[in-house]
C-alpha positions in Angstrom: -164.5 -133.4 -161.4 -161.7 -135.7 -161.4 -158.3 -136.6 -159.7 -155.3 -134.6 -161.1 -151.5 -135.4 -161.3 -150.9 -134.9 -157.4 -153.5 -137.0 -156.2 -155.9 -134.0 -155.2 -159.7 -133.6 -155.9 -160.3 -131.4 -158.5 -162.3 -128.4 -158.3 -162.7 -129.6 -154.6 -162.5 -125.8 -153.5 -164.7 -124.3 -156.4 -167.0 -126.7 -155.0 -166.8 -126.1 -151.7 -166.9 -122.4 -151.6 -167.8 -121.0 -154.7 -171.5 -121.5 -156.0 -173.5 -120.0 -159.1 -176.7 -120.3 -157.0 -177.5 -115.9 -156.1 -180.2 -115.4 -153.7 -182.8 -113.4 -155.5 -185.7 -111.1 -153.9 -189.4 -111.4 -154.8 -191.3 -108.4 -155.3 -193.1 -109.2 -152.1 -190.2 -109.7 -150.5 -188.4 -105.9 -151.2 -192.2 -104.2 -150.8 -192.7 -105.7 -147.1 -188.9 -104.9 -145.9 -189.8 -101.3 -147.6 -190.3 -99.8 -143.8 -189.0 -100.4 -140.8 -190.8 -98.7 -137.5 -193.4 -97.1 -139.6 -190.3 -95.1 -141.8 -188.6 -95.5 -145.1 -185.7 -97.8 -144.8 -182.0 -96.9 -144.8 -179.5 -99.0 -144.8 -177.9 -96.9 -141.6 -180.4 -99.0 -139.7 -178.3 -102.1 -140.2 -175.6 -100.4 -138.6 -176.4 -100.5 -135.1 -178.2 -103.7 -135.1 -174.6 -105.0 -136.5 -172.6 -103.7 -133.8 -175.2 -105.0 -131.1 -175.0 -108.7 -133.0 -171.6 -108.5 -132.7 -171.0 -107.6 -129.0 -173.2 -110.5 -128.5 -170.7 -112.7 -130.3 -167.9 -111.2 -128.5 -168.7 -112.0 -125.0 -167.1 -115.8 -126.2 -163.9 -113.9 -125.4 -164.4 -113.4 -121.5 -165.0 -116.9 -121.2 -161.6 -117.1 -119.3 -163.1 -114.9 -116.2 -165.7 -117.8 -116.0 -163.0 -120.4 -115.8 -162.2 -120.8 -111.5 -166.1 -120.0 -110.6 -167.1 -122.9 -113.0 -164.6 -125.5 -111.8 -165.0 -124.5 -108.2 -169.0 -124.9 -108.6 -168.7 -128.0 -110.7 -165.5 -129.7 -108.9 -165.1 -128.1 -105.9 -161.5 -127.3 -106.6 -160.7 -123.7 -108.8 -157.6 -124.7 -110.2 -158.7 -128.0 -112.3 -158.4 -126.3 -115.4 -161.4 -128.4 -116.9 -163.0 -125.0 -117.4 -160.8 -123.5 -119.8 -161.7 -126.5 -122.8 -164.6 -124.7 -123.2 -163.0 -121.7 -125.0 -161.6 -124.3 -126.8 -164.0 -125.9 -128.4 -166.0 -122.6 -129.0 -163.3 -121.7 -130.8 -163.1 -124.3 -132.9 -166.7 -124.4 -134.1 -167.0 -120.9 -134.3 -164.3 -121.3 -137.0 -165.8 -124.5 -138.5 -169.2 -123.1 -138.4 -168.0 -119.8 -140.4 -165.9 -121.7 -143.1 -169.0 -124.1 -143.8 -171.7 -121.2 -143.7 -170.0 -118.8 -146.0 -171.5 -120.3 -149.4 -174.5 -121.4 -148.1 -175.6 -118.0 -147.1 -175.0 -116.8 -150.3 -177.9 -119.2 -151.3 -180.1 -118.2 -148.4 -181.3 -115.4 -147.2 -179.3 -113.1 -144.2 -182.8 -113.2 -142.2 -182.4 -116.6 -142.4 -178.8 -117.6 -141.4 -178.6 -115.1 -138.7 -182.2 -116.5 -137.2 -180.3 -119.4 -137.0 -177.0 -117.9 -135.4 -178.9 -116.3 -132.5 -181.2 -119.5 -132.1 -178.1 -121.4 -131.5 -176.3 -118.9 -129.9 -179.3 -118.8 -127.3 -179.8 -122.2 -126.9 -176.3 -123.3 -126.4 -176.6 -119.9 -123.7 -179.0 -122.3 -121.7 -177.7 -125.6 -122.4 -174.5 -124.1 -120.8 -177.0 -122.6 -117.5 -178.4 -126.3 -117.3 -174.8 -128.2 -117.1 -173.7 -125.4 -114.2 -176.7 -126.0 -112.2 -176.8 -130.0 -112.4 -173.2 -129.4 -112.6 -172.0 -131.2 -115.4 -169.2 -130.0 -117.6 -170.2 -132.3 -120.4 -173.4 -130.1 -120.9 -171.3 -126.8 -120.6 -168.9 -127.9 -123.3 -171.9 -129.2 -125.6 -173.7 -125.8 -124.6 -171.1 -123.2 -124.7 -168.5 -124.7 -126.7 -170.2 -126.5 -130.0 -173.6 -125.2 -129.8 -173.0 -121.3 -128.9 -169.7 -121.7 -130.7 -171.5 -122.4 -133.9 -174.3 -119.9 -133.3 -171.7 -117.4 -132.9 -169.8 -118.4 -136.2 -173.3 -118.0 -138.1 -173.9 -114.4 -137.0 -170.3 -113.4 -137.3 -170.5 -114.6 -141.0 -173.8 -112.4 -141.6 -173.7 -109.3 -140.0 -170.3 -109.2 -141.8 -171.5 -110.3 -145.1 -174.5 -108.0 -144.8 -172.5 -104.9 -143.8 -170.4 -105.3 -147.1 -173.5 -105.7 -149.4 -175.0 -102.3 -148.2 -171.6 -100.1 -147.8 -170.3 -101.5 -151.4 -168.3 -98.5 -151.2 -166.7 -98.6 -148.5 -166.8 -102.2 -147.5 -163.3 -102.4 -145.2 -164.9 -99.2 -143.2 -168.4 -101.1 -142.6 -166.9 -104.5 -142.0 -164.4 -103.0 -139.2 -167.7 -101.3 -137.6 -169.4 -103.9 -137.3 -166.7 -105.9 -136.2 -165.4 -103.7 -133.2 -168.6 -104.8 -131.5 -167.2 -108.4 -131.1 -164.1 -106.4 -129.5 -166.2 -105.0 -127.2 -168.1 -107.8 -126.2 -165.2 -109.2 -124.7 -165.4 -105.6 -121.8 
């Protein structure tokens, strides 16, 4: 790794997305995932549990109907537009969160990165019920916009990743199902 002619880090990107590390099941592993609700697995099981991860992830995009209730019960006033940051900043680590996770979860197992999508998903859920009831917009953007931001970028990341693993075949088809959940999220 070096500086080349331009004044750029070499191999910065190989480094930063690309790794040779592959995540590798034990025996134990692939035996105790075998079943699922007492039957033999299929991969069709993801499916639904895809779409339902999703449409989690999707209700980020009807923050805006949130934005007048939550000034007028933090401010007082509906139109002070301090609301709307939120979205914002969801946004932003949602996209953050995605770019960074991407390689690591090739290390690490999905069970793993999406256990801690929907942990922080969740928590940033309450965080953002706390700040409305003592009323502090500090603790919604924390709550909704970094923490449930980044929880959402994490399960994005896997339930797509996943769904192109087990379709190899068809891997545009299963991304786009899994991903018209987070469409519909937004209803």
């Amino acid at each position: 790794m070096g500086w080349n002619a331009n004044g750029t880090l070499v191999h910065f990107y190989s480094l930063a997305n690309h790794s040779d590390a592959e995540y590798v099941r034990t025996p134990e592993q692939i035996q105790q995932d075998a079943y699922i609700f007492g039957r033999p697995f299929n991969k069709w099981y993801i499916v639904p549990m895809c779409i339902l991860t999703q449409f989690c992830c999707g209700s980020m995009y009807s923050w805006s109907i949130y934005n007048r209730p939550v000034d007028q019960l933090i401010f007082g006033d509906p139109l002070r537009n301090m609301a709307p940051t939120t979205f914002y900043i969801t946004v932003g680590a949602f996209g953050i969160t995605s770019a960074i996770l991407g390689p690591w979860l090739e290390r690490n197992s999905p069970r793993k990165s999406l256990m801690i999508g929907t942990t922080l998903f969740y928590l940033g859920n309450l965080i953002t019920a706390l700040g409305l009831h003592v009323r502090q917009i500090a603790l919604v953007y924390m709550g909704y916009g970094l923490i449930g931001g980044a929880g959402t970028g994490a399960s994005y990341v896997v339930t797509v990743s996943i769904m192109t693993k087990w379709f190899p075949d068809s891997r545009g088809f299963a991304s786009g199902l899994a991903v018209c959940g987070f469409g519909a999220g937004a209803i």
